[in-house]
TORFI-634595 format. One record per residue: residue in three letters; x, y, z of N, C-alpha, C, O in turn. Coordinates in steps of 0.1 Angstrom, whole numbers, padded with zeros to 4 digits, always signed. Example, Ala and Ser with C-alpha at 12.3 -4.5 7.8 and 13.67 -1.06 7.14 Angstrom:
2
ALA+0132-0057+0078+0123-0045+0078+0132-0033+0078+0142-0033+0085
SER+0128-0022+0071+0137-0011+0071+0129+0000+0079+0134+0011+0080
***
This chain:
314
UNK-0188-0500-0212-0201-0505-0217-0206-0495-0228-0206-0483-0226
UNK-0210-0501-0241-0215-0491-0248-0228-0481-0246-0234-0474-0254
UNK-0230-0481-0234-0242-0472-0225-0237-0463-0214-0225-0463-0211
UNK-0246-0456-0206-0241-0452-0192-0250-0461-0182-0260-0464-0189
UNK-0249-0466-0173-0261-0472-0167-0260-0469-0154-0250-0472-0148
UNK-0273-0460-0148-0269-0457-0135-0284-0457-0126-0294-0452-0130
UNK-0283-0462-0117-0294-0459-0108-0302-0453-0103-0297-0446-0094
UNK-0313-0452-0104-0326-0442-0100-0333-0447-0088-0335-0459-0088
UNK-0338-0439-0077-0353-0447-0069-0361-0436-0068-0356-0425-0066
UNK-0376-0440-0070-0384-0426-0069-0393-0431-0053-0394-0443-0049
UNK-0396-0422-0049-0406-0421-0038-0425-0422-0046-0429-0416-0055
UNK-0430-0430-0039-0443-0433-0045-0455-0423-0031-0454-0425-0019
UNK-0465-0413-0038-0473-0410-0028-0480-0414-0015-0482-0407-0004
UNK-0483-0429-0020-0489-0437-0013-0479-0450-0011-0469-0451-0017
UNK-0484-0461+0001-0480-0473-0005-0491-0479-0016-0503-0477-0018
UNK-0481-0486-0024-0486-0497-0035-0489-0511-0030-0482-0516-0021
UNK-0498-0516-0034-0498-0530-0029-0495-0541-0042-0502-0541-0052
UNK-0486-0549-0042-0482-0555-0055-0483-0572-0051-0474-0578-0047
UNK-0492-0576-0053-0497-0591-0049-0495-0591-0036-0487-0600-0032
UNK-0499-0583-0028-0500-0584-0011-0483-0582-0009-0478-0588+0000
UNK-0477-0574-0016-0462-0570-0011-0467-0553-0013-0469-0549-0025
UNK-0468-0543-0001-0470-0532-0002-0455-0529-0006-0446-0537-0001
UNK-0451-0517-0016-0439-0508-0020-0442-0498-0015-0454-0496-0013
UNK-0432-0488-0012-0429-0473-0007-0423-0468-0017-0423-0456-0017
UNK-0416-0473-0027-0407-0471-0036-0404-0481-0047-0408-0493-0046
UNK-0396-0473-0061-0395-0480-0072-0381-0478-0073-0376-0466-0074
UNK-0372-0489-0074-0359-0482-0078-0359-0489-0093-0369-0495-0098
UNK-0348-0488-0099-0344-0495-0114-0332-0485-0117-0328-0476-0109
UNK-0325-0490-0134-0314-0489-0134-0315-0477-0149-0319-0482-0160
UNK-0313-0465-0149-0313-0461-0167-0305-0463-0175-0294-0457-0171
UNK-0304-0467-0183-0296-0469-0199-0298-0453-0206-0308-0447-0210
UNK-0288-0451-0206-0282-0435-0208-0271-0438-0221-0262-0446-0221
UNK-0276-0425-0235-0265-0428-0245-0255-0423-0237-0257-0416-0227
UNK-0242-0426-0242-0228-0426-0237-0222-0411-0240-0213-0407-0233
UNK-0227-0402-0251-0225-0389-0257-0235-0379-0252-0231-0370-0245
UNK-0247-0380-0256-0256-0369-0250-0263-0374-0235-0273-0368-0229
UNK-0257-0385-0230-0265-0381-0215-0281-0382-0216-0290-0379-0208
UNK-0283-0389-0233-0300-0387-0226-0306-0402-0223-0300-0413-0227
UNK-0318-0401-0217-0320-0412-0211-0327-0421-0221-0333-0415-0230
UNK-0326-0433-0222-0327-0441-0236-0337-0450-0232-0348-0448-0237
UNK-0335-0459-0224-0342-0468-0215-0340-0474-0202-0330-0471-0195
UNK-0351-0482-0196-0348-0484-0187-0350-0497-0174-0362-0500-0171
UNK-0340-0502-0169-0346-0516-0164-0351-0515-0152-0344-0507-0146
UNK-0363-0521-0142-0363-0519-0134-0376-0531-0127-0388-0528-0127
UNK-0372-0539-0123-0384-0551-0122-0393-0551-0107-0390-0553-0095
UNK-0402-0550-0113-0409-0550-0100-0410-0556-0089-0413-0568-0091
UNK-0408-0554-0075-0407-0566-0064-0424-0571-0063-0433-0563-0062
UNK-0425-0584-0064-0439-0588-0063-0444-0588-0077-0455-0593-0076
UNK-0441-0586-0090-0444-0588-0101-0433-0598-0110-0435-0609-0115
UNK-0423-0591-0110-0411-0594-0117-0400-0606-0112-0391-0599-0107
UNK-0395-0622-0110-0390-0628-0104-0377-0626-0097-0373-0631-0086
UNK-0368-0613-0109-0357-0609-0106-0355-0598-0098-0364-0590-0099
UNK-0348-0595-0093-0342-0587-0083-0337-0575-0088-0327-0578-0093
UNK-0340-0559-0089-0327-0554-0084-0316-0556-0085-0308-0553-0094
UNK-0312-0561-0076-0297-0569-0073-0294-0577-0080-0283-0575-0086
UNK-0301-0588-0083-0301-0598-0098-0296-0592-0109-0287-0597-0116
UNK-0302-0578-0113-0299-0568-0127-0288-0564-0130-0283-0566-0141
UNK-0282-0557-0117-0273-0545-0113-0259-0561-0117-0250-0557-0124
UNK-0258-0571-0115-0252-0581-0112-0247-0588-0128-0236-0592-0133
UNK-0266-0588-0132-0262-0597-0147-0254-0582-0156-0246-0584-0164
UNK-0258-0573-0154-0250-0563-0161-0236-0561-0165-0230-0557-0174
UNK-0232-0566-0149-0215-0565-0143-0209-0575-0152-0201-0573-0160
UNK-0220-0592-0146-0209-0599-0153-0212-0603-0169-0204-0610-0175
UNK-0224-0596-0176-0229-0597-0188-0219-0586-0201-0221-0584-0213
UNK-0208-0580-0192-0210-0566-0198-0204-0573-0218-0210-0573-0229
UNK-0194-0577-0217-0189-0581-0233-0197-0587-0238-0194-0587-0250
UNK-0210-0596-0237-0221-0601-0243-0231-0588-0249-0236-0586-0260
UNK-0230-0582-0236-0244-0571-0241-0241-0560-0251-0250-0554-0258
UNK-0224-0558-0250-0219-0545-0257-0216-0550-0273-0215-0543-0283
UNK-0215-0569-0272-0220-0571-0290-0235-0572-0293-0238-0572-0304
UNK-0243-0572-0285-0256-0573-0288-0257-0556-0287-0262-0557-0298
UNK-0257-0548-0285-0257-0533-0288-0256-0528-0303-0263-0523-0311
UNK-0240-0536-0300-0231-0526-0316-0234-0537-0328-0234-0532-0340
UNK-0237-0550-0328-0242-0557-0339-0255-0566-0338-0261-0574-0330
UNK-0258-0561-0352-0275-0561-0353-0277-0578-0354-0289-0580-0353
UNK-0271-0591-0356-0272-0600-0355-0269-0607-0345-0265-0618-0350
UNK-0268-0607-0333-0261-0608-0322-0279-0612-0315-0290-0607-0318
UNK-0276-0620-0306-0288-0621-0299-0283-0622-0281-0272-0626-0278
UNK-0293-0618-0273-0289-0617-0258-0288-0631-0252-0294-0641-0255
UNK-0280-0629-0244-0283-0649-0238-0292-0654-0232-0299-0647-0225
UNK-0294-0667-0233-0308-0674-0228-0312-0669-0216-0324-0665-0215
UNK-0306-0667-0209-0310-0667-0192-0311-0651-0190-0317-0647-0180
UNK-0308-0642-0197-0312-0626-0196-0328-0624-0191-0338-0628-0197
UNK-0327-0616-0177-0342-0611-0173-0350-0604-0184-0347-0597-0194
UNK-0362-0606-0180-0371-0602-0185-0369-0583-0185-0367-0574-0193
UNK-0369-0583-0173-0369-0562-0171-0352-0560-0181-0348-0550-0188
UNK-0349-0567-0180-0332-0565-0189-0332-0564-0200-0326-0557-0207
UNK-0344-0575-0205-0343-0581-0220-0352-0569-0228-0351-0566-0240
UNK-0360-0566-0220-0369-0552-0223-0362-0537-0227-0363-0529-0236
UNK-0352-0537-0213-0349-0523-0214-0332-0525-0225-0324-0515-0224
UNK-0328-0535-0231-0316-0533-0238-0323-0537-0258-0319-0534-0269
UNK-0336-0546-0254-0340-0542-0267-0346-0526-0269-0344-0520-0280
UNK-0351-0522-0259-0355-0508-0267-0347-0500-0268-0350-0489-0273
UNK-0334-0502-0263-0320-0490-0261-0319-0498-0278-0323-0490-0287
UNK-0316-0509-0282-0311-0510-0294-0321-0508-0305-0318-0505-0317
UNK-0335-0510-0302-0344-0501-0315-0339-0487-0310-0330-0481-0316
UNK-0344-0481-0299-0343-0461-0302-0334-0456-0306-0335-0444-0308
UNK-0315-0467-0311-0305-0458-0309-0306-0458-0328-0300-0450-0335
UNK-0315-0469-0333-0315-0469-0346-0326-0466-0353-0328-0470-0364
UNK-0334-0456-0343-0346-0453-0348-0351-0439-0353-0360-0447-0349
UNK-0354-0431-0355-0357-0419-0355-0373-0416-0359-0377-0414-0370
UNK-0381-0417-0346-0393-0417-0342-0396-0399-0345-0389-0389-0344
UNK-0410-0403-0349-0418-0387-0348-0428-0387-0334-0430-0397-0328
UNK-0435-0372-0331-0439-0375-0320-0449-0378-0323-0452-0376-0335
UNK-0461-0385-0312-0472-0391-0309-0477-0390-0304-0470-0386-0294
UNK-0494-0391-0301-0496-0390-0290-0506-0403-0286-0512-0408-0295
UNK-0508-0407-0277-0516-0420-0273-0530-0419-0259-0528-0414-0248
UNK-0538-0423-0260-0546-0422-0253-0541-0431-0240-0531-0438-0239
UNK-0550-0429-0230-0549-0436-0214-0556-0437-0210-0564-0428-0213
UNK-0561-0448-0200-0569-0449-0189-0566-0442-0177-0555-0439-0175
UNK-0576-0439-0169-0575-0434-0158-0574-0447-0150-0581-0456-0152
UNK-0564-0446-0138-0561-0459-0127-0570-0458-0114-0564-0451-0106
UNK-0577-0460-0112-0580-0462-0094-0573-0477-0091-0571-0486-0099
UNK-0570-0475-0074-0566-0485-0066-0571-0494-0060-0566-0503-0055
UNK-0587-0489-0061-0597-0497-0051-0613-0491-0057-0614-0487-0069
UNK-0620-0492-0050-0632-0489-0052-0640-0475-0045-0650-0469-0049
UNK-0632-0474-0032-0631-0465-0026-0631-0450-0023-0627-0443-0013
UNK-0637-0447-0035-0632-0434-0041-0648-0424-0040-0658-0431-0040
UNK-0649-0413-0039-0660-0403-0043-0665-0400-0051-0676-0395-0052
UNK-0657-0401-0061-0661-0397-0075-0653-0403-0087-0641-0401-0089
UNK-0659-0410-0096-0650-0416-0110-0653-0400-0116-0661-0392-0113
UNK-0641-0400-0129-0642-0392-0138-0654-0399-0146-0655-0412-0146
UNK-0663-0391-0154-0675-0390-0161-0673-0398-0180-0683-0401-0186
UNK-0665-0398-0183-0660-0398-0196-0647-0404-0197-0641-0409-0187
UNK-0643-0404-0206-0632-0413-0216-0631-0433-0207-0641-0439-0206
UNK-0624-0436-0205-0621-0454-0199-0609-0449-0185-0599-0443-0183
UNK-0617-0457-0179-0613-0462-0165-0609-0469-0160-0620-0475-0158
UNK-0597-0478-0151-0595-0485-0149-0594-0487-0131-0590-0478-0124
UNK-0597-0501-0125-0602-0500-0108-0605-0507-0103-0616-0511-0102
UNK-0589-0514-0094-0585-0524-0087-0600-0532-0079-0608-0525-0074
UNK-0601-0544-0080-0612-0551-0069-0602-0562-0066-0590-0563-0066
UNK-0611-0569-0063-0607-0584-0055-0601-0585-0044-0601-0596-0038
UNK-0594-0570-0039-0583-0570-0026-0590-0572-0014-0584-0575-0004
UNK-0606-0571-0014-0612-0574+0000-0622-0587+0001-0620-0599-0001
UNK-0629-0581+0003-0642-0595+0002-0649-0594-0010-0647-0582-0014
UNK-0655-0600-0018-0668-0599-0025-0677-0596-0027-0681-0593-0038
UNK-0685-0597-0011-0693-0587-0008-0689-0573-0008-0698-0566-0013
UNK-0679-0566-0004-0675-0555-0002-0676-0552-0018-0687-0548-0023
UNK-0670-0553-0023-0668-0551-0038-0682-0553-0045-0685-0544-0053
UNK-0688-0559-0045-0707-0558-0049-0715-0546-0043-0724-0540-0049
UNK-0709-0543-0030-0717-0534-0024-0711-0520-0030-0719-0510-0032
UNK-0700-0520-0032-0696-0509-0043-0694-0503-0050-0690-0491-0049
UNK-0695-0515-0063-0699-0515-0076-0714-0510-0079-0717-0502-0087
UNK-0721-0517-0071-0738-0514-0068-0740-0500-0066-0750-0495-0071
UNK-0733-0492-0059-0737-0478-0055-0728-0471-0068-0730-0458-0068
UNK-0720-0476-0079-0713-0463-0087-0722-0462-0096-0732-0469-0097
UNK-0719-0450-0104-0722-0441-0109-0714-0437-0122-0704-0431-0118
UNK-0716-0437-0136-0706-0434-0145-0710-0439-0153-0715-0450-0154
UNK-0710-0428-0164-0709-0435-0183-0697-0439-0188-0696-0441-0200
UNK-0689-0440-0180-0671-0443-0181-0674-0454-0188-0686-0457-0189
UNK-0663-0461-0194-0662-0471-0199-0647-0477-0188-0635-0474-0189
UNK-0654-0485-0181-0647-0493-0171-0644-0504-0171-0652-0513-0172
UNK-0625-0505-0169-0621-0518-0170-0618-0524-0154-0611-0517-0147
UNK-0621-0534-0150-0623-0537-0138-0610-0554-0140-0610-0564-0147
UNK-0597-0547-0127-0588-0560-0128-0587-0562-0114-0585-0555-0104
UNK-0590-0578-0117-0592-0585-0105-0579-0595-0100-0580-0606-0095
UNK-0572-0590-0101-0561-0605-0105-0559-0612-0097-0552-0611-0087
UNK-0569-0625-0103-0574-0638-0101-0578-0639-0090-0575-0650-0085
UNK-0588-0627-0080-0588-0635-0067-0601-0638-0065-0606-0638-0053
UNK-0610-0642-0076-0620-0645-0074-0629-0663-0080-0630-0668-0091
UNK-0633-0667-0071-0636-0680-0076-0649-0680-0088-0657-0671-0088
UNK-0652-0692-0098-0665-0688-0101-0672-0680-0102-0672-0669-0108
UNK-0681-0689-0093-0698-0678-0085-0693-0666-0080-0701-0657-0081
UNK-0679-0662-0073-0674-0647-0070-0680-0638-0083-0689-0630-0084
UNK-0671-0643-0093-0670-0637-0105-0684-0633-0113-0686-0624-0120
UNK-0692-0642-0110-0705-0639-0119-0711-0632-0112-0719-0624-0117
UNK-0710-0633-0098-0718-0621-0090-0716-0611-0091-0725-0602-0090
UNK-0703-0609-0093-0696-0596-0092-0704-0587-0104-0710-0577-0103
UNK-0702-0596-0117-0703-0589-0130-0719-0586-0129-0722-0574-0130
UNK-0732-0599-0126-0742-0592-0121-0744-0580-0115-0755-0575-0117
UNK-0738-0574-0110-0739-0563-0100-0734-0551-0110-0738-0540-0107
UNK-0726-0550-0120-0720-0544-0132-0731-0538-0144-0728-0530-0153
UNK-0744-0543-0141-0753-0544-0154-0758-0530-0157-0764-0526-0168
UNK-0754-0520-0144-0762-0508-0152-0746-0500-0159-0747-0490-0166
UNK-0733-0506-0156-0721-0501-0158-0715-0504-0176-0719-0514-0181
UNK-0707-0497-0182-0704-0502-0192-0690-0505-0188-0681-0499-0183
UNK-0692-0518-0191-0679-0527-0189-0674-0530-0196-0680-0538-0203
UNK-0662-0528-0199-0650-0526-0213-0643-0543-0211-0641-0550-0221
UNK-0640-0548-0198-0634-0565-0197-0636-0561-0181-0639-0551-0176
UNK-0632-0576-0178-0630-0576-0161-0614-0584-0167-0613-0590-0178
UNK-0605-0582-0160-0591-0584-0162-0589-0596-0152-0591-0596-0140
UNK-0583-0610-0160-0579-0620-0148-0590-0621-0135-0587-0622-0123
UNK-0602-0622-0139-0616-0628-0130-0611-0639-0120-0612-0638-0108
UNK-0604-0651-0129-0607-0664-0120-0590-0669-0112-0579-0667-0116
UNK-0595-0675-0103-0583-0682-0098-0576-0691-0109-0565-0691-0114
UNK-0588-0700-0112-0588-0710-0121-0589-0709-0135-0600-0712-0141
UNK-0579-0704-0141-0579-0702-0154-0587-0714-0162-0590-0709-0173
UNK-0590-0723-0162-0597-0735-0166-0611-0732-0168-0617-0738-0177
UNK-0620-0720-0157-0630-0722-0158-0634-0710-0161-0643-0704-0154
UNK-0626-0703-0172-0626-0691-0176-0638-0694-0192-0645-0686-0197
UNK-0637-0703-0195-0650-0704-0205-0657-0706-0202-0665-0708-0211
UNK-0665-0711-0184-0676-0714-0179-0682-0696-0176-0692-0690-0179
UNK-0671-0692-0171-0673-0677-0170-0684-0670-0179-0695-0664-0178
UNK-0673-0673-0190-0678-0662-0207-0694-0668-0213-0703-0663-0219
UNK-0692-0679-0207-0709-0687-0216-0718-0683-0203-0729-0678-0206
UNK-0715-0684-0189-0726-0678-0182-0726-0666-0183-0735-0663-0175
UNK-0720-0652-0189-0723-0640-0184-0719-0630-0199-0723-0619-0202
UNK-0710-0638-0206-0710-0628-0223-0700-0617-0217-0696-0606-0222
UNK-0697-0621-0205-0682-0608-0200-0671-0607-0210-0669-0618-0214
UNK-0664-0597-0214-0656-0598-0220-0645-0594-0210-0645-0585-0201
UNK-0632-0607-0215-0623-0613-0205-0606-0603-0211-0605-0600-0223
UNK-0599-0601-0206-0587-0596-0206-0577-0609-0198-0580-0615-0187
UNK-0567-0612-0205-0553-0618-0196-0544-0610-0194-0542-0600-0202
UNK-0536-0611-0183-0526-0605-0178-0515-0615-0176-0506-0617-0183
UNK-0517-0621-0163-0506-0631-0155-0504-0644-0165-0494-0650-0169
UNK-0521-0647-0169-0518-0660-0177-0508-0660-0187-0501-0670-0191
UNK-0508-0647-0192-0497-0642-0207-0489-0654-0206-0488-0665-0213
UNK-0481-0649-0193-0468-0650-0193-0466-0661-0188-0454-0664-0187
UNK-0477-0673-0183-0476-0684-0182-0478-0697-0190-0473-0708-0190
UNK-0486-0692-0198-0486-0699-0214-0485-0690-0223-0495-0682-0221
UNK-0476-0687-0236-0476-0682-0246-0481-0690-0255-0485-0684-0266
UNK-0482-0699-0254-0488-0708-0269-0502-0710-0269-0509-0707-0260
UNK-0507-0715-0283-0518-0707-0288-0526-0721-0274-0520-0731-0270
UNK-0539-0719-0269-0544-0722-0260-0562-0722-0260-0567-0712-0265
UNK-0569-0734-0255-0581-0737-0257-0588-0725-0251-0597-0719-0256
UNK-0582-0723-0237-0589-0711-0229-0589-0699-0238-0600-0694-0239
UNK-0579-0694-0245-0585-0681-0253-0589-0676-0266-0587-0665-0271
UNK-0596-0689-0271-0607-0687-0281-0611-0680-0274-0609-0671-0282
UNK-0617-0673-0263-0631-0661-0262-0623-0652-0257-0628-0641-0257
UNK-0612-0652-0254-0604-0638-0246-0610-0627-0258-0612-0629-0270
UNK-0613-0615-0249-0607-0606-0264-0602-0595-0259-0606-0584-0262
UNK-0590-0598-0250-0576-0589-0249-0568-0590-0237-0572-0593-0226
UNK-0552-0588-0243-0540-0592-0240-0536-0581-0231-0539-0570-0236
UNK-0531-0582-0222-0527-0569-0214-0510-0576-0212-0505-0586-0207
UNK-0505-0565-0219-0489-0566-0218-0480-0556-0208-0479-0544-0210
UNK-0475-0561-0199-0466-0555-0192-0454-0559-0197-0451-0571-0194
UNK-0442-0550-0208-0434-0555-0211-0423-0558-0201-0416-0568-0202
UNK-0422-0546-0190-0412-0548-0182-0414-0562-0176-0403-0566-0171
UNK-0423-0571-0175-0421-0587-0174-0422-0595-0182-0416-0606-0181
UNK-0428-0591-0193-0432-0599-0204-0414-0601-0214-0410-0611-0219
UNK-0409-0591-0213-0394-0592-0218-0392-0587-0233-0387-0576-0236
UNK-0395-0597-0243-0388-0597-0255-0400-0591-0261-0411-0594-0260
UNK-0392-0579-0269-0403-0572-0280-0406-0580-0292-0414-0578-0301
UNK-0399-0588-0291-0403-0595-0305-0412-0607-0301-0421-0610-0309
UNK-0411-0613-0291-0420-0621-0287-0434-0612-0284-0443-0617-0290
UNK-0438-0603-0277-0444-0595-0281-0452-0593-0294-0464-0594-0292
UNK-0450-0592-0304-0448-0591-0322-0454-0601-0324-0466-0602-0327
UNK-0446-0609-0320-0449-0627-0322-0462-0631-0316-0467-0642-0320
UNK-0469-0622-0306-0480-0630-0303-0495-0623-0306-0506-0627-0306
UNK-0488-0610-0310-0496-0598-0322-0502-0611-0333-0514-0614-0334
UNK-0494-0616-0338-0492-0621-0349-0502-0637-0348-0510-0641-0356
UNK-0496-0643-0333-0507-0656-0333-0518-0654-0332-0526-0662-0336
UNK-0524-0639-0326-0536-0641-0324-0538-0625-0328-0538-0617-0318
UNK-0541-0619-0344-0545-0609-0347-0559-0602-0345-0564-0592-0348
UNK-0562-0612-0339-0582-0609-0337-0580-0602-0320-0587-0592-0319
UNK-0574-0605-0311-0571-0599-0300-0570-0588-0298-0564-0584-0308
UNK-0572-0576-0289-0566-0561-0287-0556-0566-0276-0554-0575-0267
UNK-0550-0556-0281-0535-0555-0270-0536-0542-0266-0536-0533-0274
UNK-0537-0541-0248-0538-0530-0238-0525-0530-0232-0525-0537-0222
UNK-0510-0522-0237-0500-0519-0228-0502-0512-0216-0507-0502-0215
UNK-0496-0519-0206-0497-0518-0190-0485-0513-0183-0475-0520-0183
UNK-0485-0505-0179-0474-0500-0169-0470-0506-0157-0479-0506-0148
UNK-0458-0513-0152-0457-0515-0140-0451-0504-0133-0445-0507-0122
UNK-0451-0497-0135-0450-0484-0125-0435-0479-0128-0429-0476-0117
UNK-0429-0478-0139-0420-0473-0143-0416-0458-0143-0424-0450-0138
UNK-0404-0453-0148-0405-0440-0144-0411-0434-0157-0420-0442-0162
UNK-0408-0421-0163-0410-0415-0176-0400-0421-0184-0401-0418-0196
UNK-0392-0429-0182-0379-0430-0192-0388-0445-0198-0393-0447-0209
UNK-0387-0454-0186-0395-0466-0194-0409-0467-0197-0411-0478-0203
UNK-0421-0459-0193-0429-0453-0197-0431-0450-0209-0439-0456-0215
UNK-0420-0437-0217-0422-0438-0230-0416-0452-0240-0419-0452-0252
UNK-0408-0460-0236-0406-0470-0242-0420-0476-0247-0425-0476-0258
UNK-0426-0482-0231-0437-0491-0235-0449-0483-0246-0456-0487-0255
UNK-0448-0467-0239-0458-0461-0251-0453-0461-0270-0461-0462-0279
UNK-0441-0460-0271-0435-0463-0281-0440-0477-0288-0442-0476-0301
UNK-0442-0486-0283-0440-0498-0286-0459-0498-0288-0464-0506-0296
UNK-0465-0491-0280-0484-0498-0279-0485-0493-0291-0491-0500-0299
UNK-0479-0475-0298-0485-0467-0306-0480-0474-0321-0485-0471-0332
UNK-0467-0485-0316-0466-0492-0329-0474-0506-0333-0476-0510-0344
UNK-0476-0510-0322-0489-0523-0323-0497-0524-0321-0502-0535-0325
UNK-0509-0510-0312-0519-0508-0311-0525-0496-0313-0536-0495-0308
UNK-0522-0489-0318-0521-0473-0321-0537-0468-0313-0540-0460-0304
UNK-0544-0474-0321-0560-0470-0313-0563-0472-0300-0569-0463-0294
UNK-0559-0483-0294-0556-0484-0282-0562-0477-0270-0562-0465-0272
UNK-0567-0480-0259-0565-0465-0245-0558-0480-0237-0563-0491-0236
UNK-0543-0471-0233-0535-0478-0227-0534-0475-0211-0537-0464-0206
UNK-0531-0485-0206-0533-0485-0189-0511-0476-0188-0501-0482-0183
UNK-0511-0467-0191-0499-0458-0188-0499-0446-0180-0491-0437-0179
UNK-0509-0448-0176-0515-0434-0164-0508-0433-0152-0514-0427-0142
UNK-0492-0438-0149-0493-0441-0139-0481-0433-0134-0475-0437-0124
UNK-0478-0425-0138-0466-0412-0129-0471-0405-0121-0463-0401-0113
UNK-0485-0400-0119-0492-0392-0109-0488-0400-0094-0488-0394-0084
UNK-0485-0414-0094-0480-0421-0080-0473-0417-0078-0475-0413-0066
UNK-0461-0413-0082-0449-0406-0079-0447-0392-0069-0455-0383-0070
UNK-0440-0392-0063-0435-0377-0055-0432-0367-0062-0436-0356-0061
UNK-0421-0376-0074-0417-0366-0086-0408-0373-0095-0407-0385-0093
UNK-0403-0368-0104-0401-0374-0114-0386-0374-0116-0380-0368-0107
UNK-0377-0381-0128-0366-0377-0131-0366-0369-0146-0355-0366-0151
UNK-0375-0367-0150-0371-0358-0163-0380-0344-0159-0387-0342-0149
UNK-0376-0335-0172-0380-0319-0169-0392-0323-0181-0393-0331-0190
UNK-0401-0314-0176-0411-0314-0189-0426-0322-0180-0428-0328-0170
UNK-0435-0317-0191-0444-0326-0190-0450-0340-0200-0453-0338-0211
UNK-0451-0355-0194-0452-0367-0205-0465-0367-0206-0469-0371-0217
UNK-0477-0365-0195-0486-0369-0196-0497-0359-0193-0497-0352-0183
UNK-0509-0357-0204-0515-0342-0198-0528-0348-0202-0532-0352-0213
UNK-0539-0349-0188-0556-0352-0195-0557-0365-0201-0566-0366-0209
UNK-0550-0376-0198-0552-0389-0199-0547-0393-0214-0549-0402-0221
UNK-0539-0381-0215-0531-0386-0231-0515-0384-0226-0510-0378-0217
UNK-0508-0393-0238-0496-0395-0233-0488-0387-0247-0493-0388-0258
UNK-0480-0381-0245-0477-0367-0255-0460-0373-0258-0452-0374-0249
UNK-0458-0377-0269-0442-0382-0274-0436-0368-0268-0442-0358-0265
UNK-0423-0372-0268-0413-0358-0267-0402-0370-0265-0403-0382-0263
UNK-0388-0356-0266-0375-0362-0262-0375-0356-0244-0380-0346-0239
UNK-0368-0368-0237-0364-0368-0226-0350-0360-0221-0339-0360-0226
UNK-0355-0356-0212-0340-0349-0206-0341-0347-0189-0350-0341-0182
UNK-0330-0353-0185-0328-0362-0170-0326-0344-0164-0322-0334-0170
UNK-0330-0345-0154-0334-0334-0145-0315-0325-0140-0305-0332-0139
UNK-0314-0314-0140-0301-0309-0142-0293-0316-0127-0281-0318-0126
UNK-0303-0318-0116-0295-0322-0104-0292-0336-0104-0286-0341-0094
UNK-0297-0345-0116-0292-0358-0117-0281-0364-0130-0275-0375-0133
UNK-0281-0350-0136-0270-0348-0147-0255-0342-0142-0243-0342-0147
UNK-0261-0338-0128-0245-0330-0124-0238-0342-0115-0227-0341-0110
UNK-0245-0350-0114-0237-0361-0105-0232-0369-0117-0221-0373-0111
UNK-0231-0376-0130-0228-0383-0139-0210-0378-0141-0203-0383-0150
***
């Protein structure tokens, strides 16, 4: 194969809960140049986010390999219809980085909470902090007690009806609220939403369930892209393009540093201004590269280099 591709799993601090599928762990696959050993990109689809498997990947790779290795080495070559999403992601950005020669960058971040649950928000820069996983009440009660000049993004995904939603945001009024992310079950009644409450709305899941241009998001005003599902960078581009009045917030699905800086690569080329939800290696136990990617809620370009005790097994 014109790559190395070999297997990673990291240990996560906590469990994750990923649409009511708790993880202990992230595995995925890295795309390694074939000469320097460094790590390029990387596939790895979420269980509970992503349709495909692990196993699915490790498989379409095996029996994909003479398709993928002319889509590598020639630039008119396109991947085949049925290629996953986490696949179609991590072999387009192996073939922009291998023809690219990027300078470094640096990108802003949100800070992630998991819940509501916490002692203390940070004071300053944007925030980001899971709701909807309990009751409504619980989540009103608080929201009602925080505290912060943060600028907070609040993702709910979709588990709130309605009247959930407008209560919720009532309860929000002394808070500065940047969107509430995926409010309604019912994407339908997502402009009943915006005309009762002037919330500004973020999509996530819907993305990826309609791409085409759509009645509901005349009032959106922002796209939250998780490429590792979302797939094709150019489709990506392409929806930059349908709807340029939108902000686009790149999202992490819990990637390592390798695919990490891809998606940062890719926000600082379509969103540059941006504060991106990429805050998310502090989950980890530890890492597979040497160095530091992320320092104070900013994300710092550099070249990657795979850790010496995962270079000596190659």
């Amino acid at each position: 194969m014109s790559f190395l591709l070999i297997p990673f799993e990291l240990d996560f601090i906590q469990l994750i809960d990923v649409f009511g599928k708790p993880q202990s762990k992230r595995r995925g696959l890295l795309l390694l140049d074939p000469v320097s050993k460094s790590p390029i990109s990387e596939c790895s689809p979420l269980p509970g986010l992503n349709r495909e498997t692990f196993e699915e990947c490790c498989l379409f790779f095996k029996k994909s390999e003479l398709e993928i290795n002319h889509y590598i080495l020639n630039q008119k070559t396109i991947l085949p219809v049925n290629t996953p999403p986490s696949i179609q992601f991590a072999l387009e950005s192996y073939k922009v980085s291998i023809n690219k020669i990027e300078d470094s960058f640096d990108l802003n971040l949100n800070s992630l909470y998991l819940d509501l649950n916490i002692s203390q928000f940070s004071e300053k820069d944007t925030i980001k902090v899971k709701v909807g996983r309990g009751s409504i009440q619980n989540d009103i009660a608080l929201v009602s007690q925080l505290s912060t000049n943060a600028s907070i993004r609040f993702d709910a995904n979709r588990a709130w009806t309605l009247e959930e939603a407008c209560q919720f945001y009532a309860a929000c009024s002394h808070l500065n609220v940047d969107y509430i992310e995926e409010p309604l079950r019912r994407v339908s009644e997502l402009d009943q939403f915006y005309t009762r409450t002037a919330c500004s709305i973020a999509l996530d899941e819907t993305i990826n369930i309609d791409r085409q241009t759509n009645d509901h998001w005349s009032f959106i005003s922002t796209f939250i892209i998780k490429p590792t599902r979302f797939g094709s960078i150019q489709e990506i581009r392409k929806l930059k393009q349908l709807f340029p009045d939108k902000r686009l917030v790149f999202s992490s699905s819990f990637e390592s540093e390798v695919g990490l800086s891809q998606i940062a690569s890719l926000a600082h080329d379509l969103s540059p201004k941006e504060v991106h939800g990429l805050n998310t290696l502090k989950f980890f136990k530890h890492g597979l590269t040497d160095g530091t990617l992320i320092s104070q809620n900013t994300y710092c370009k550099r070249n990657l280099k795979l850790k010496e005790e995962i270079l000596s097994t190659l």
